[in-house]
C-alpha positions as CSV (number, residue, x, y, z in Angstrom):
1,X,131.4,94.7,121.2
2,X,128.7,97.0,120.9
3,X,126.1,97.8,118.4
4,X,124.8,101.3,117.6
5,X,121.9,101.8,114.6
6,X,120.2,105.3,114.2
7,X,117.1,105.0,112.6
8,X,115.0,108.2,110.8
9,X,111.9,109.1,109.0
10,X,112.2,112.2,106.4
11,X,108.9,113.4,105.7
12,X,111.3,116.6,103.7
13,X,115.0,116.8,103.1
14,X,115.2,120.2,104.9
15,X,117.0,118.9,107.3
16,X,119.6,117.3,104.9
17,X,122.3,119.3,102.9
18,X,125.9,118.4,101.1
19,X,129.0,119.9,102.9
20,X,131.9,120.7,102.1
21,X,135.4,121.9,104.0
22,X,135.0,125.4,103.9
23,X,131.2,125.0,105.7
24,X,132.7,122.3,108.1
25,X,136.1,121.9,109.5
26,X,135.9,118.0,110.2
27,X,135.9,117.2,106.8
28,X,139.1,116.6,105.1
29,X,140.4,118.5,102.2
30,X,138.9,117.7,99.1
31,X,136.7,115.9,100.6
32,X,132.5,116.3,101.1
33,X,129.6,115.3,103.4
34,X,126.0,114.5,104.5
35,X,124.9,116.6,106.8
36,X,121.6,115.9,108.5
37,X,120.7,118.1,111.4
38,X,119.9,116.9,114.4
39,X,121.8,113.5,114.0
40,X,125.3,114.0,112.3
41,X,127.6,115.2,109.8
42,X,128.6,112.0,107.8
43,X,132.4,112.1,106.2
44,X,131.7,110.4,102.7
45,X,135.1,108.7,102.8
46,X,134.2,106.7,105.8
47,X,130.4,105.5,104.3
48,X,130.0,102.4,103.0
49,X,127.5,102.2,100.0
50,X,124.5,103.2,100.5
51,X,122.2,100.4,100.7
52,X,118.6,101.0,98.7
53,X,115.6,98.9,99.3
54,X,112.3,100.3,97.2
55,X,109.5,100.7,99.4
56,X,106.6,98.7,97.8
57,X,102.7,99.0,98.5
58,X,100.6,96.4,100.8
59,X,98.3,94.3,98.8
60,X,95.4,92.2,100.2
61,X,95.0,88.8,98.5
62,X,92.5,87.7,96.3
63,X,91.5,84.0,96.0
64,X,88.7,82.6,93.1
65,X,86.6,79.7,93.6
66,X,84.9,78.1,90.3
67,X,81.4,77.3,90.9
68,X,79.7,74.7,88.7
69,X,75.7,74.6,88.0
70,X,74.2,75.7,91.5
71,X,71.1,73.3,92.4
72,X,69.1,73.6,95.2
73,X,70.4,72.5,98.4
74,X,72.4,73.4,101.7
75,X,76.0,74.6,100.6
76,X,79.3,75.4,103.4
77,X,82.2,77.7,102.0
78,X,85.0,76.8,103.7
79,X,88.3,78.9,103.6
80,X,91.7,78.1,105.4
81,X,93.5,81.0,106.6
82,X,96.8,82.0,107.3
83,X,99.0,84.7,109.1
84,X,102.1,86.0,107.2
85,X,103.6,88.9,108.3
86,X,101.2,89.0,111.6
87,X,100.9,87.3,114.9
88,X,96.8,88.3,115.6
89,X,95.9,86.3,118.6
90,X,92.2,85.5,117.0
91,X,94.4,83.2,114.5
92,X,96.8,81.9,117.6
93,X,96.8,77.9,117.1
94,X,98.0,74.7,119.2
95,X,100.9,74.6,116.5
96,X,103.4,77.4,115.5
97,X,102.0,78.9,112.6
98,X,98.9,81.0,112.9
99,X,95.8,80.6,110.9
100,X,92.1,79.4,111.5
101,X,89.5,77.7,109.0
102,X,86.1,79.9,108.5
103,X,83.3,78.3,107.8
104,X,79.7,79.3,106.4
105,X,76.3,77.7,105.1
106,X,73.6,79.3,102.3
107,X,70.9,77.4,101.5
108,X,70.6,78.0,97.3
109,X,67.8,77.4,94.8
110,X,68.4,76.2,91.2
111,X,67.9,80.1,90.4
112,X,70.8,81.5,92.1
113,X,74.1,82.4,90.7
114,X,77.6,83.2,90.9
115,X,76.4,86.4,91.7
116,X,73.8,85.8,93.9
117,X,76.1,83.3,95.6
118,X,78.1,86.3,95.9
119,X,75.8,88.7,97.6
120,X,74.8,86.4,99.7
121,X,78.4,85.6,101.0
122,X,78.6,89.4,100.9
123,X,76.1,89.5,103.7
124,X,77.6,86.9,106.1
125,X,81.1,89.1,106.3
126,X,79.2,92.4,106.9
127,X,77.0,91.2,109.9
128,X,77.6,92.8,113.1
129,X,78.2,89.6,114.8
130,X,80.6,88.2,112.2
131,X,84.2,87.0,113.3
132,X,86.0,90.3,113.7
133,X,89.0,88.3,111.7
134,X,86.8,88.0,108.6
135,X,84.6,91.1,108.8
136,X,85.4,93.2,105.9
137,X,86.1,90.9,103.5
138,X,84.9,91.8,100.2
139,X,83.3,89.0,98.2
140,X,82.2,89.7,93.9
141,X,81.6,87.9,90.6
142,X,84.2,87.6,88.8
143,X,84.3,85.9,85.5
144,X,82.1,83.3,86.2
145,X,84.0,82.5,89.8
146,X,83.4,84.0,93.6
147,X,86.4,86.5,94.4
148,X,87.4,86.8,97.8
149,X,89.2,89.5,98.8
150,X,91.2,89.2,102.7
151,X,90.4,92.3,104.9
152,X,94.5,92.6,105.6
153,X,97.6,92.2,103.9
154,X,98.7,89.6,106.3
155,X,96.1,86.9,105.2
156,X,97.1,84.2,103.4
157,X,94.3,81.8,101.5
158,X,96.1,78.3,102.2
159,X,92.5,76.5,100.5
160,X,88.9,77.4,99.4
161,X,86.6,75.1,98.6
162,X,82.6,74.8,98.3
163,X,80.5,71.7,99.7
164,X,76.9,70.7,99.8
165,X,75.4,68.7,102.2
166,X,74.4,65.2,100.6
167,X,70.3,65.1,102.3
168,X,71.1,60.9,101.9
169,X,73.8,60.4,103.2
170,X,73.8,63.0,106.0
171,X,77.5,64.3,105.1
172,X,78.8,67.2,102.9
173,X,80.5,66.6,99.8
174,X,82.6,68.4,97.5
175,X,81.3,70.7,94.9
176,X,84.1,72.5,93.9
177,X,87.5,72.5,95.6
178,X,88.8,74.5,92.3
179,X,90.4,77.8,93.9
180,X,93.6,80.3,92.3
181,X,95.0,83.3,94.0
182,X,94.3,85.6,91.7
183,X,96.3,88.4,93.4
184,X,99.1,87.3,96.0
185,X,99.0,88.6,99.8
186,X,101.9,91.3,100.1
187,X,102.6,92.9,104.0
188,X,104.5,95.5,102.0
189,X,107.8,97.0,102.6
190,X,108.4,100.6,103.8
191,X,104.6,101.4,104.3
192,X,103.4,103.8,107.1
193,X,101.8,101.0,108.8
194,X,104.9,98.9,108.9
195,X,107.1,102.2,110.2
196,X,104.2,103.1,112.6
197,X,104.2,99.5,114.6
198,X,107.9,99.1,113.8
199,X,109.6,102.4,114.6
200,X,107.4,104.7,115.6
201,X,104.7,103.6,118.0
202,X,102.1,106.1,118.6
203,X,102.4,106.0,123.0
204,X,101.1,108.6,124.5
205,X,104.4,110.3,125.1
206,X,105.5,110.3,121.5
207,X,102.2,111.9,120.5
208,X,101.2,114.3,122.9
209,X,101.1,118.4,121.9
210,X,105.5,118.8,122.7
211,X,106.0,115.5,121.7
212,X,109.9,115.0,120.0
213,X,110.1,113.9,116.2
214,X,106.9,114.9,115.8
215,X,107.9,115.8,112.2
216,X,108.8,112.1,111.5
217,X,105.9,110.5,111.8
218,X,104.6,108.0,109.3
219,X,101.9,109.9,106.8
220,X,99.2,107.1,106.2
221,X,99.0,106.3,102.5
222,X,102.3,107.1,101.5
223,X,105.9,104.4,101.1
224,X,109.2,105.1,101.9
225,X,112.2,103.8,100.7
226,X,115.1,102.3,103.5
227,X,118.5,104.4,102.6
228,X,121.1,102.2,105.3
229,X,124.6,102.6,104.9
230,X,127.6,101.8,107.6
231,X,130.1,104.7,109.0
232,X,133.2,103.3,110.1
233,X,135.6,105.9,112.3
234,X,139.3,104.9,113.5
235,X,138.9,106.3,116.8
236,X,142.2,108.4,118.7
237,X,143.1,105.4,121.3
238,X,144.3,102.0,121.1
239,X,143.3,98.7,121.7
240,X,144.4,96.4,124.3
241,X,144.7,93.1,123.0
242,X,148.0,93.9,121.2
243,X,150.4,96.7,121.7
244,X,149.4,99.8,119.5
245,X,146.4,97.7,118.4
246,X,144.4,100.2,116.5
247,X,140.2,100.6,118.0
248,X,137.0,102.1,115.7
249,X,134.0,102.7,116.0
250,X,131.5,101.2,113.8
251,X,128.0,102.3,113.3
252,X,124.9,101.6,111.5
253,X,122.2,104.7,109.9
254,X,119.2,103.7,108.4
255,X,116.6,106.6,107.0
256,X,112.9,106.1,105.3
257,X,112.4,108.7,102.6
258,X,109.0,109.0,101.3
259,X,109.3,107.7,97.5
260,X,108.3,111.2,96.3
261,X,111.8,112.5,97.9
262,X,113.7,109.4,96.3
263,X,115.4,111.0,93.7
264,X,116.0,114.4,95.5
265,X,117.7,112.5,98.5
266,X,119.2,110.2,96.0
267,X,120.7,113.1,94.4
268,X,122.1,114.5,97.3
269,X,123.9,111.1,98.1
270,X,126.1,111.2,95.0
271,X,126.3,115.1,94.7
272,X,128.3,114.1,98.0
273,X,130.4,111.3,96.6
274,X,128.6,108.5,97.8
275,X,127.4,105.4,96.1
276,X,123.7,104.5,95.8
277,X,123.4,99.9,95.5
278,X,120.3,98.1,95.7
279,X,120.1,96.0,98.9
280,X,118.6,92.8,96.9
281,X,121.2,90.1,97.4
282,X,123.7,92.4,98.7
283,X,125.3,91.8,102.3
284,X,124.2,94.7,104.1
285,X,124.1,95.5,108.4
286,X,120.4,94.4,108.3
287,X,121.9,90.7,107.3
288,X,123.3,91.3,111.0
289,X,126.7,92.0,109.3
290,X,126.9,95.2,111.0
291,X,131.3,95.7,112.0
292,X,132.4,93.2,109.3
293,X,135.3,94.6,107.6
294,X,134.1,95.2,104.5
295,X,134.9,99.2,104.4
296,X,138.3,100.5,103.7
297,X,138.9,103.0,106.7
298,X,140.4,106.4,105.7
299,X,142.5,107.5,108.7
């Protein structure tokens, strides 16, 4: 009926320790816990496994136009962009997906190069009155070919192409519409930026001098890894759809544990009987399977 999901960031596993019966009476003999202060004291025999997802770095992507022999002429880069992961309103469209075209003209000589090109490219992304979308882009030679490199993880290059303006016929025409991603656009998993807009939103109240949690904020350049598992409790009253129809409780924990702590916390996990899984292709409660009876209950 209802749905109940804790959510933490450990920064340091001070505040987590393995019990056992003699240290807390509400464990069962012989068996052993998880305690984490300030939030519970979780009976291993009613955890499911322990569902692991590997935090994994942002990346921005990279995409390489091939230029052929530059002559001298008026040239347009064009680049079709694409929100993943993000819904940035400069990108917002008529349609449901967001993502914009950016377009910009060099005029070239017969003595410029890729690298030139480059530089010049360069230029147009740093200027103060550049789209605010596009500024910081970073724009090299590579190999004979222009790299561009998004200023976000979220940008996706959907095509890249060069064109130059035909002085006959009044039109621009293709010059090279050859383009590869040479590294892929990932929004990352588990990063502080994806805890810090996600979970924990820097308002004034959760940042101020007394603020709570204050020791669970996100620390910038660092991942996490998501720990979620599912406790399920038979609770001392009955149901009432059926006569002596037995009621639990089901609930959902979910911590991020810096990558550094992985194996420490990890450790501590099977020190107290629990089982560590990987979450990759598993049915876990972030599938929205959160109460399906898939965990024997220990009375």
């Amino acid at each position: 009926m209802f749905e109940f999901t804790t959510e933490n960031v450990l920064n340091d596993l001070s505040r987590v320790s393995v019990v056992t019966p003699t240290q807390d009476k509400a464990i069962p003999t012989g068996g052993s816990g998880l305690k984490v202060k300030a939030l519970n004291t979780f009976i291993v025999s009613h955890m499911s496994p322990v569902w692991k997802q590997v935090g994994t770095p942002a990346a921005k992507e990279k995409v390489l136009i091939t230029v052929p022999a530059i002559t001298a002429g008026l040239y347009r880069l064009e680049l079709v962009l694409q929100l993943s992961g993000s819904a940035d309103a400069d990108y917002a469209r008529f349609d449901d997906t967001y993502g914009k075209p950016v377009y910009f003209e060099m005029n070239l000589t017969g003595a410029d190069t890729v690298t030139t090109v480059a530089a010049k490219m360069q230029k147009y992304f740093n200027k103060f009155d550049a789209p605010a979308s596009t500024k910081g882009y970073v724009v090299a030679a590579e190999g004979g070919k222009i790299a561009i490199t998004a200023n976000t993880e979220y940008i996706r290059f959907k095509g890249a192409k060069i064109d130059k303006f035909n002085e006959t016929t009044k039109v621009y025409e293709a010059f090279s519409t050859a383009f590869t991603i040479g590294t892929p656009g990932d929004a990352g998993f588990g990063t502080a930026w994806n805890l810090l807009k996600n979970l924990r939103i820097p308002t004034q109240v959760a940042t101020y001098i007394t603020a709570e949690d204050q020791d669970e904020r996100p620390i910038v350049g660092t991942v996490y890894n998501q720990y979620t598992f599912r406790y399920e409790v038979n609770r001392n009253i009955h149901g009432t759809g059926v006569v002596g129809e037995l009621a639990r409780s089901v609930t959902t924990h979910v911590f991020y544990v810096l990558s550094t702590l992985a194996t420490t916390f990890e450790g501590l996990l099977t020190t107290a009987g629990a089982s560590v899984v990987s979450a990759t292709g598993a049915e876990t409660p972030v599938d929205d399977l959160q109460g399906s009876d898939v965990v024997p209950v220990t009375p």
